[in-house]
DRENKE-216696 format. One record per residue (C-alpha): residue in one letter; x, y, z. Coordinates in steps of 0.25 Angstrom, whole numbers, padded with zeros to 4 digits, always signed. Layout:
N
aXYZ;...
//
This chain:
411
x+0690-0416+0162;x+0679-0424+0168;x+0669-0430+0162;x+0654-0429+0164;x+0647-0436+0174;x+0638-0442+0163;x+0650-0448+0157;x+0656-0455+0168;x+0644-0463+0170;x+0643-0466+0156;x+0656-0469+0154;x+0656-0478+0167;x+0646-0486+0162;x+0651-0486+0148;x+0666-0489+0152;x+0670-0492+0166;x+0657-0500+0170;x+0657-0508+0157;x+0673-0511+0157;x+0675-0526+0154;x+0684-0528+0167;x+0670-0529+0176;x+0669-0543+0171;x+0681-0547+0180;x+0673-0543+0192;x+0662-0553+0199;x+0649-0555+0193;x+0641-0545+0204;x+0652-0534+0201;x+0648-0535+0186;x+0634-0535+0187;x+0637-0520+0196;x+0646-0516+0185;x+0636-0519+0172;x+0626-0513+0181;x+0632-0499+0184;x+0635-0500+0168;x+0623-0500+0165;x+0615-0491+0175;x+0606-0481+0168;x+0606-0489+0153;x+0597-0497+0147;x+0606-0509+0151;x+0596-0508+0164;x+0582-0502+0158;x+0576-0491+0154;x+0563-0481+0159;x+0555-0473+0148;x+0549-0462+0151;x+0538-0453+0142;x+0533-0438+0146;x+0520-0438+0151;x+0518-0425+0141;x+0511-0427+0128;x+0520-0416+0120;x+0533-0422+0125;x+0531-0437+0127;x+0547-0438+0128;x+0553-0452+0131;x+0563-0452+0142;x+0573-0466+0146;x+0576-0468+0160;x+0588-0479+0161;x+0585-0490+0173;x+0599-0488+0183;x+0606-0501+0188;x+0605-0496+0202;x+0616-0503+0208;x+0621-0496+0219;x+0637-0495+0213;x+0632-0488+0204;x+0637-0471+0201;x+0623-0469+0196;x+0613-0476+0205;x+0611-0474+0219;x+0606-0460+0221;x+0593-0464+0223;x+0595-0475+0232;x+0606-0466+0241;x+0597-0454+0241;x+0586-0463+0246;x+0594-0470+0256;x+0599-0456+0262;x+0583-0450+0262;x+0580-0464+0271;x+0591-0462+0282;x+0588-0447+0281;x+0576-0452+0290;x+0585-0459+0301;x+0594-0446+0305;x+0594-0442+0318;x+0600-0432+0326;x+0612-0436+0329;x+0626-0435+0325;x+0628-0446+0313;x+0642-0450+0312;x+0651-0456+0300;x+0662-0468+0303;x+0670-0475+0292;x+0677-0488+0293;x+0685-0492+0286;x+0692-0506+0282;x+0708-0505+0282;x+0716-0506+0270;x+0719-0522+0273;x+0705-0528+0272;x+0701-0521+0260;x+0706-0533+0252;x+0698-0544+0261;x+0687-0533+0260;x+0688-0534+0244;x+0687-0550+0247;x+0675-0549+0256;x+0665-0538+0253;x+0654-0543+0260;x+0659-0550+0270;x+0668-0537+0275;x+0659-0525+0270;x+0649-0531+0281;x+0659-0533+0291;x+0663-0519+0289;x+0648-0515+0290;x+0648-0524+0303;x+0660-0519+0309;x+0657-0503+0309;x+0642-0507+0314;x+0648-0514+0327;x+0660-0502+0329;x+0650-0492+0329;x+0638-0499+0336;x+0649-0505+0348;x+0654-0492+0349;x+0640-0484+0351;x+0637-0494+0360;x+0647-0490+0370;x+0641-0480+0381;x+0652-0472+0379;x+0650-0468+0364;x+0635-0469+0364;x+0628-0480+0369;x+0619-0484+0360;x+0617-0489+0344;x+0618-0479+0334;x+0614-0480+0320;x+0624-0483+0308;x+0625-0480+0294;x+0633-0489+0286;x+0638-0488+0272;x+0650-0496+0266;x+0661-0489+0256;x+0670-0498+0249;x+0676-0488+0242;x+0687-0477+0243;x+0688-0464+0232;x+0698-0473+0224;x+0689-0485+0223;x+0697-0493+0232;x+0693-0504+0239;x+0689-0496+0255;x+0678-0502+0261;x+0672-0493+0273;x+0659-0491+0280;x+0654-0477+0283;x+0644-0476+0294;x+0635-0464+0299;x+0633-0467+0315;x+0624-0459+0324;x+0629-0453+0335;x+0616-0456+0344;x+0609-0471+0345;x+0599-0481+0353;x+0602-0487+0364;x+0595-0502+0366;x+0583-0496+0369;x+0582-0488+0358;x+0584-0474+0365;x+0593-0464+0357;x+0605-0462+0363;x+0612-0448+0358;x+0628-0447+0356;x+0637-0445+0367;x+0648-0437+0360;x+0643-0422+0363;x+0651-0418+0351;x+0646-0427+0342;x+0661-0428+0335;x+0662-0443+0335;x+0655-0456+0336;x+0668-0465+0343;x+0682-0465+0343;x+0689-0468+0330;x+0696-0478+0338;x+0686-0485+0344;x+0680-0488+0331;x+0692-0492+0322;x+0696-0500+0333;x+0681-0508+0334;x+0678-0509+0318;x+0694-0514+0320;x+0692-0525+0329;x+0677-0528+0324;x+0680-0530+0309;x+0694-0538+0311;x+0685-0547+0323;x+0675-0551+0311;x+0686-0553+0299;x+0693-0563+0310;x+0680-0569+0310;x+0678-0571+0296;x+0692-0574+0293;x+0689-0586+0303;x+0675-0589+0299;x+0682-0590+0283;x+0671-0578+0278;x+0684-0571+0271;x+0689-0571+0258;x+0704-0571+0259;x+0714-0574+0249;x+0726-0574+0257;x+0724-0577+0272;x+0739-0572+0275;x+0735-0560+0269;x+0722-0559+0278;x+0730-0560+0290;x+0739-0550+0287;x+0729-0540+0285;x+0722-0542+0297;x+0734-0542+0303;x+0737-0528+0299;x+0721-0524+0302;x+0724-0527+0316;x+0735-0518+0318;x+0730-0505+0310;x+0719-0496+0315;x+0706-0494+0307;x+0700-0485+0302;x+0685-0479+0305;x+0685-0465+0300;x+0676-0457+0309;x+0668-0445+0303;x+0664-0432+0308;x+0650-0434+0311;x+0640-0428+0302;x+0635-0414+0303;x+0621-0418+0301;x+0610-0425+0295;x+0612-0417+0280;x+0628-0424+0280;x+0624-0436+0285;x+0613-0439+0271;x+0623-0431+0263;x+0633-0442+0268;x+0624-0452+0266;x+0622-0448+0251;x+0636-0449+0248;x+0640-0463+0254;x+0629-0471+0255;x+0626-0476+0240;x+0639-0472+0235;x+0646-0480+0225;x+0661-0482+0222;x+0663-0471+0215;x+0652-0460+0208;x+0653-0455+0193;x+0655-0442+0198;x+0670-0447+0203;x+0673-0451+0189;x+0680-0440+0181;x+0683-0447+0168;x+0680-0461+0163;x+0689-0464+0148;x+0690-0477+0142;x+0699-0485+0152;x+0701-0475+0164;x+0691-0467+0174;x+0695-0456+0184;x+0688-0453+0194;x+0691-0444+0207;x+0692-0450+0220;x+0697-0442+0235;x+0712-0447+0240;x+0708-0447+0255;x+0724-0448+0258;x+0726-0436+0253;x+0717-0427+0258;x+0706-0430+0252;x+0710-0427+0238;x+0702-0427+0224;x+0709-0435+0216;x+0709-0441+0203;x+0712-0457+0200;x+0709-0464+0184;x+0707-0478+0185;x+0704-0488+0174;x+0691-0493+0171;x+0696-0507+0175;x+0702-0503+0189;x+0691-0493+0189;x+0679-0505+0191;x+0691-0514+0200;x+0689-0505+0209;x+0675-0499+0207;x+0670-0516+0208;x+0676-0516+0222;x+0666-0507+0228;x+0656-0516+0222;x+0646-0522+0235;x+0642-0535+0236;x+0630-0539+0231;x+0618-0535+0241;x+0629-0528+0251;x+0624-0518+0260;x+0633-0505+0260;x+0624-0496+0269;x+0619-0502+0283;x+0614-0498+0295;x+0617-0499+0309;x+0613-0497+0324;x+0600-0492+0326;x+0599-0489+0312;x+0600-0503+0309;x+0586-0507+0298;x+0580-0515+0307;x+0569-0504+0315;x+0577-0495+0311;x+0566-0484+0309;x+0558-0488+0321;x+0574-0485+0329;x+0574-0470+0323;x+0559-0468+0324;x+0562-0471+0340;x+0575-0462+0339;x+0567-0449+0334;x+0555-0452+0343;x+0566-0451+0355;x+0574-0439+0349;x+0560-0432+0348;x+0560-0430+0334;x+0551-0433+0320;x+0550-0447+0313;x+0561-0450+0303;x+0557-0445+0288;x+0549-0455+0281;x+0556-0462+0269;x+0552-0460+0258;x+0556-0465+0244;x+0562-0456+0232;x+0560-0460+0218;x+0572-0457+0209;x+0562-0445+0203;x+0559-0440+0216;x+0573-0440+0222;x+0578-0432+0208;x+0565-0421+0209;x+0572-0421+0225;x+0585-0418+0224;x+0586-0414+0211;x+0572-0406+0207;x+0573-0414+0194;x+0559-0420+0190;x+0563-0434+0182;x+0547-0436+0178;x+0550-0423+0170;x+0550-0424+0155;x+0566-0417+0152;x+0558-0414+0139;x+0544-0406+0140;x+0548-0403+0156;x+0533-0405+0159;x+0530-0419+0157;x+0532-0432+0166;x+0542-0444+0162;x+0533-0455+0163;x+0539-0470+0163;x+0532-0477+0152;x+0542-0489+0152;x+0553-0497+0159;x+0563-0507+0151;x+0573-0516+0157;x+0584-0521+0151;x+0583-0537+0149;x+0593-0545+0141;x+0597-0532+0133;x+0585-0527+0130;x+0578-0517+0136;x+0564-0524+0138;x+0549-0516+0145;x+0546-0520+0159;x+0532-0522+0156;x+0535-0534+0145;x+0543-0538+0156;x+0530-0538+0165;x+0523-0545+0155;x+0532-0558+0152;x+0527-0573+0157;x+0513-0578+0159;x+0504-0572+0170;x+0502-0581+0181;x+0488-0579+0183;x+0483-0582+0169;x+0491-0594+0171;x+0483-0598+0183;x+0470-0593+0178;x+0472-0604+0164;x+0476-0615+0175;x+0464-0613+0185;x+0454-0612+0172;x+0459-0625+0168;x+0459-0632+0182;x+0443-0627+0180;x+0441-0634+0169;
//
């Protein structure tokens, strides 16, 4: 029997999250690790709230979350922000979805070199996709990309891959918009023209960093080997249907782009030394199975799925690279003969709930009919969980400082 989802994220935080083997990790994985233990608990900080309403005057605690993006709890916010913004830069044409995917035989010097690697993979499905849509043949023109990197596959394994939502249509160098040329709209380009491009792009670069000394390699026989065996194998850049329309591509969107390793929704049962969680065996048809790992396992393999610090997992490319970005889609639509893009506009966590939920947060739980009105903030400091506004108040002021020199200089 399952547990509740309440539980799980308790128990996650009490038990897994907490498990002593995290010290064995390096310092930043710890500091992710005591930070998802401590999201939503006064380990972080705490808002009070009062009702506005004389006859109720209930006190209600609001605990600060950690906000890191590895976070099962956290992220909402953010993604459904992110999702509102690009809803502004659709256009009408066919958006497409490509995978690529490292092979089996550089996950390891993957593991070794995060950073290096995760940007080359970033790099190297950019330059597939813009070669090719160059060419006259398939469209002639830039088109724009949306990248977002996965590291992860249903078990927790170690897969690093790059999902991507192409258009169809794109600019030219003049910045005319140039339409698609497959009438059926089917497909972007031949599978094989792409494995075979993100192929001979990223084993170009990895010679050039093997040569230049940027890897991390243990055994250099071992290196050779398996580019050796990259060689000879095909890749593989899985190419999706493409979406059915501008509802599939945000509902996409929500799902991959701020998704963690794994969600608490996905964990069935947490005990003292084991947790079971339920993950799709793709070489079985896609069948929902059922794996129970313990907790120390359990956190070897969530910690590899840990970014770098500061690492950008969703980019964007061609025309919608950041740079005059909007001042390309404005000129886009005023060719296409249609309205400007939507404004953006920023949600507050209590007007995203009243959205999509119709749930008033400012409403007293109590009375009904009074207002939760903050009335203080306390941040957790060496233990102790200590008033912003004493914080404020600490040291000197500067100006009274100046004022007692001046008046002294004057006399």
């Amino acid at each position: 029997m399952s547990q509740e989802i309440s539980t799980i994220r308790q128990l996650l935080q009490q038990k897994v999250f907490a498990h002593s083997s995290i010290q064995r990790f390096n310092p930043y994985s710890i500091a992710v690790f005591q930070k998802l233990k401590n999201c939503h608990t006064a380990a972080i900080g705490v808002h009070q709230f009062r009702c506005n309403n004389s006859n109720c005057l209930h006190t209600h605690r609001q605990y600060h979350s950690c906000g890191n993006r590895h976070c099962m709890n956290c992220g909402t916010l953010k993604k459904e922000q992110w999702i509102h913004d690009r809803m502004s830069e659709l256009l009408p044409t066919t958006y497409f979805h490509v995978v690529f995917t490292l092979p089996q035989e550089l996950r390891s010097l993957c593991m070794g070199n995060r950073t290096l690697l995760f940007n080359l993979l970033f790099e190297a499905s950019h330059h597939t996709i813009t070669t090719l849509a160059a060419n006259e043949r398939w469209l002639g023109a830039q088109p724009g990309i949306v990248s977002i990197l996965h590291t992860n596959g249903q078990d927790l394994s170690f897969h690093p891959h790059i999902h991507c939502i192409v258009t169809g249509g794109g600019i030219n160098k003049y910045g005319k918009w140039i339409a698609e040329k497959r009438a059926n709209g089917m497909f972007l380009f031949p599978r094989r023209l792409l494995e075979n491009t993100f192929k001979a792009y990223f084993i170009k670069r990895l010679a050039v960093y093997f040569k230049q000394d940027l890897l991390r390699i243990e055994d250099e026989n071992t290196f050779h080997e398996s580019m050796l065996a990259i060689h000879q194998k095909d890749w593989n850049v899985y190419a999706k249907a493409p979406f059915g329309g501008p509802a599939q591509i945000v509902e996409y969107l929500g799902r991959y782009t701020h998704k963690v390793a794994i969600t608490a929704h996905r964990i069935s049962e947490i005990s003292d030394t084991n947790i079971t969680f339920s993950y799709k065996d793709y070489a079985d048809g896609n069948a929902v199975k059922s794996m129970t790992l313990g907790h120390e396992e359990f956190l070897r393999r969530f910690e590899q799925h840990i970014l770098p610090r500061h690492f950008v997992k969703i980019r964007h490319a061609g025309f919608l690279t950041h740079r005059n970005k909007h001042a390309r889609i404005a000129s886009i639509l005023q060719q296409l003969n249609l309205p400007r893009a939507m404004p953006k506009i920023k949600l507050s966590a209590e007007l995203f709930c009243l959205i999509n939920t119709g749930k008033d947060l400012s409403k007293c739980p109590i009375c009904k009919t009074g207002k939760l009105e903050r009335i203080a903030t306390y941040v957790n400091i060496n233990g102790r969980l200590i008033n912003i506004l004493e914080l404020n108040n600490r040291g000197s002021p500067k100006p009274q400082m100046k004022l007692k020199h001046e008046t002294h200089k004057n006399k």
